[in-house]
C-alpha positions in Angstrom: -8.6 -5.3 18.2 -8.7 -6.8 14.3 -5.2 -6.1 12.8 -5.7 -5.8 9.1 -2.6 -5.7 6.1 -3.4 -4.1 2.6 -1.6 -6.0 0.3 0.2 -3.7 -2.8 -1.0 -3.8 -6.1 0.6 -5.9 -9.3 4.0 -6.9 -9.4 4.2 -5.4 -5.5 1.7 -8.0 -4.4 4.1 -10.6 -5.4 7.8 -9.5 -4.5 5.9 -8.5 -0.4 4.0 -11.7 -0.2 7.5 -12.9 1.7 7.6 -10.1 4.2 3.8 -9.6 4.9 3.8 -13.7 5.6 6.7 -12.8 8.1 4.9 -10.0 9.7 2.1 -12.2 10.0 4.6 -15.0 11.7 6.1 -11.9 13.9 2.0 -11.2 14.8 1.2 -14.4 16.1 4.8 -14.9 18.1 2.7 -11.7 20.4 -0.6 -13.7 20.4 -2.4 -11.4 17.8 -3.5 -12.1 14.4 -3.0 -10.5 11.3 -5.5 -10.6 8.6 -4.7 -10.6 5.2 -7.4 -10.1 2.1 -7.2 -10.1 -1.2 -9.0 -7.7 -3.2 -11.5 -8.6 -6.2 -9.9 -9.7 -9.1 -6.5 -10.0 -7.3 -4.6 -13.0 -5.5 -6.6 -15.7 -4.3 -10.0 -13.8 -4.7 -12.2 -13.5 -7.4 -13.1 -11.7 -10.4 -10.5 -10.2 -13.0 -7.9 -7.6 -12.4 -9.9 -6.2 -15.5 -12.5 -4.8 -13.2 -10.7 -3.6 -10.3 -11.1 0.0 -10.2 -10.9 2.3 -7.1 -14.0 2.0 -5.9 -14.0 -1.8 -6.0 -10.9 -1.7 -3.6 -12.6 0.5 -1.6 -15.7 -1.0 -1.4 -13.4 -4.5 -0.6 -11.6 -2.9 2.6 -14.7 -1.5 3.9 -16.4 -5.2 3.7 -14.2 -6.9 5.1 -13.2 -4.9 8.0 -17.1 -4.0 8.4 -17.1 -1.1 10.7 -15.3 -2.2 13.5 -12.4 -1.0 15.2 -9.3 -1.7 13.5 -5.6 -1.0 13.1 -4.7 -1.0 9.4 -1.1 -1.5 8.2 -0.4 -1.3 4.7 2.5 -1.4 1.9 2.9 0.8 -1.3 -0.4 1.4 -3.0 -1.9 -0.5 0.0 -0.8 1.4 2.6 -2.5 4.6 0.3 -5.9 2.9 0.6 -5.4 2.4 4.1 -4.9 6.0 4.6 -7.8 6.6 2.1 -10.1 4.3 4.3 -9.6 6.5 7.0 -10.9 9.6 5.7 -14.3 10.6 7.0 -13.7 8.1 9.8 -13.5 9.1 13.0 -12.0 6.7 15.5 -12.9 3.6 13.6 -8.9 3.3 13.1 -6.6 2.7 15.9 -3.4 3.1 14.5 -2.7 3.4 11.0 1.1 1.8 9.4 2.3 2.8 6.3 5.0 1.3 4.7 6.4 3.2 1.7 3.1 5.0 0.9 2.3 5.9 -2.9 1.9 10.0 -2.5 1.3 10.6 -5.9 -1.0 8.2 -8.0 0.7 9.8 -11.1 4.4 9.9 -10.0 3.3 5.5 -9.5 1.2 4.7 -13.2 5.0 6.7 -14.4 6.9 4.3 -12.6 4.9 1.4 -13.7 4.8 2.1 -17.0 8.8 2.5 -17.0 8.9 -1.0 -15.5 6.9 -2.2 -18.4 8.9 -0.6 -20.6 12.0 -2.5 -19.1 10.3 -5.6 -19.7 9.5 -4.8 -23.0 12.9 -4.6 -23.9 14.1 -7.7 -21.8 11.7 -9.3 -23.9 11.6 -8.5 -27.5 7.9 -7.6 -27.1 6.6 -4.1 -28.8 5.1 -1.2 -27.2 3.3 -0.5 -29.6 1.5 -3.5 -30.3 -2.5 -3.4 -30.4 -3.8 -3.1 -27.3 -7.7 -4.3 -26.3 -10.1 -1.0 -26.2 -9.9 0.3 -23.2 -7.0 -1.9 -21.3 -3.2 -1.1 -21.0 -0.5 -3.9 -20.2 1.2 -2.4 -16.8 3.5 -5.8 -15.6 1.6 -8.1 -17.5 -2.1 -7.2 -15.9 -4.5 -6.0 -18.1 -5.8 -2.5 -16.5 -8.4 -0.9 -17.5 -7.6 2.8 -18.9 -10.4 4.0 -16.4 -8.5 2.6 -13.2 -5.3 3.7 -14.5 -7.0 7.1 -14.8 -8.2 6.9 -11.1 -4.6 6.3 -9.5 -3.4 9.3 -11.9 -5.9 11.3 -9.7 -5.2 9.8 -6.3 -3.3 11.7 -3.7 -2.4 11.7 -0.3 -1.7 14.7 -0.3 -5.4 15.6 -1.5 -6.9 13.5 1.2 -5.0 14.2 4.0 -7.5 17.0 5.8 -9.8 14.3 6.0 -7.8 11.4 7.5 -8.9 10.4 11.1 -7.0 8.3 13.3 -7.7 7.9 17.0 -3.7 7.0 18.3 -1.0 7.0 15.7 0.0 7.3 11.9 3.2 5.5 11.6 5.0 6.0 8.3 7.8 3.7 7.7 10.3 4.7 5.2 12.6 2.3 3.3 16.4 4.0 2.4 19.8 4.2 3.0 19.9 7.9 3.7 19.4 9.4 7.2 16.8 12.3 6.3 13.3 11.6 6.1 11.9 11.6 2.5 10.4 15.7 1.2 7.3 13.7 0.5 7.0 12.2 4.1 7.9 15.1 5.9 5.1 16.8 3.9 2.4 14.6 4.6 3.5 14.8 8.3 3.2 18.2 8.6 -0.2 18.1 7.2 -1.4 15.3 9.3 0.0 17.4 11.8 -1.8 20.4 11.6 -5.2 18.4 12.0 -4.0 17.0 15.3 -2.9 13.6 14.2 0.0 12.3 15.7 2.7 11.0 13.7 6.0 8.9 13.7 8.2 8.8 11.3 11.2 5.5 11.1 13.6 4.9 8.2 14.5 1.1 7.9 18.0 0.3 5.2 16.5 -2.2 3.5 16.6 -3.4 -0.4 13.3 -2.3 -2.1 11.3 -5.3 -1.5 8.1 -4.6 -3.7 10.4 -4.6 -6.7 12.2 -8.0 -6.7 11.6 -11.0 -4.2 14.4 -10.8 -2.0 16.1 -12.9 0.7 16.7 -10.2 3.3 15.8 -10.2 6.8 12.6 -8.0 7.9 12.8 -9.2 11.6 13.8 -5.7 12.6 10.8 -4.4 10.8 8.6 -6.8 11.3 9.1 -6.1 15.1 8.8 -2.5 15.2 5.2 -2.5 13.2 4.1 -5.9 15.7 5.5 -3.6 18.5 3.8 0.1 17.5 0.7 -2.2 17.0 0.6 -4.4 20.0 2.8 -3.1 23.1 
């Protein structure tokens, strides 16, 4: 069995790289391995962030986990491509992890474009500055207006009909509150009602994709390696 993490996207990509190089640490302590890939035009890989649209990520997950069995875990809008992958899939994915899942591709470009706007301020820099045809600024990559158009359309919610997964969808949730998230409990209750089983786990942890943190995922880190590998 190929375990495969989905990196987030932007800023996300860099505040997780800590915890999904722990997971990967946790993964190997149980004898498995955990891949991790970067996406065209992002991380290591290459190309320019200017060109990564949804189909390009798409097309990058499918290639590199090139039809076989799997178990996919992903984080933010990682773990919503993970999920996406598995539409119109059936039993290609073993279990399927999702760690804070984007729902709403609309409710996230919002939310980046409020974290850019902090930074604008933190930094003297004007919002409304000329801009390259075509391209906004959302944390200092330049995105094309098309892509940000895409994740404006994405869903989970949308999607969810189609998902197949042979085992489990695990959706991990991070807060300090004891009830799960509306949003989650939605999306369970329609993965539900197509037959997919689905755990739910809330973990009280700081917000990791926003800020590079020094807190301790080993509780985390075991229960994905353990929902994945036991």
């Amino acid at each position: 069995m190929r375990y495969i993490y989905c990196h987030p996207l932007f800023d996300e990509r860099k505040c997780a790289h800590r915890f999904s190089y722990q997971l990967k640490k946790a993964f190997e302590e149980k004898d498995a391995r955990l891949e991790r890939f970067d996406y065209h035009g992002t991380g290591e890989a290459t190309g320019q962030f200017t060109d990564v649209s949804l189909e390009s990520l798409r097309n990058d997950i499918a290639q590199f986990i090139a039809g076989q069995q799997v178990s996919l875990i992903g984080t933010r809008f990682g773990a919503s491509l993970a999920f996406d992958y598995c539409t119109n899939r059936p039993n290609k994915v073993n279990n399927l992890i999702l760690l804070e899942p984007v729902m709403y591709g609309a409710e996230y470009i919002d939310y980046l474009h409020r974290r850019q706007h902090v930074k604008n301020l933190m930094t003297s820099e004007s919002e409304h500055r000329p801009q390259d045809d075509g391209y906004t600024n959302l944390e200092g990559y330049k995105t094309s207006n098309r892509f940000i158009e895409q994740i404006k359309k994405f869903s989970l919610f949308g999607i969810a009909a189609k998902c197949s997964v042979k085992n489990y969808v695990f959706v991990i949730y991070i807060t300090n509150r004891s009830k799960v998230d509306p949003q989650i409990a939605g999306l369970t209750k329609l993965l539900q009602a197509s037959a997919i089983r689905v755990q739910t786990a809330g973990m009280n942890l700081p917000p990791f994709w926003e800020r590079i943190p020094s807190a301790d995922y080993t509780e985390l880190t075991q229960k994905i390696v353990g929902w994945c590998c036991d």
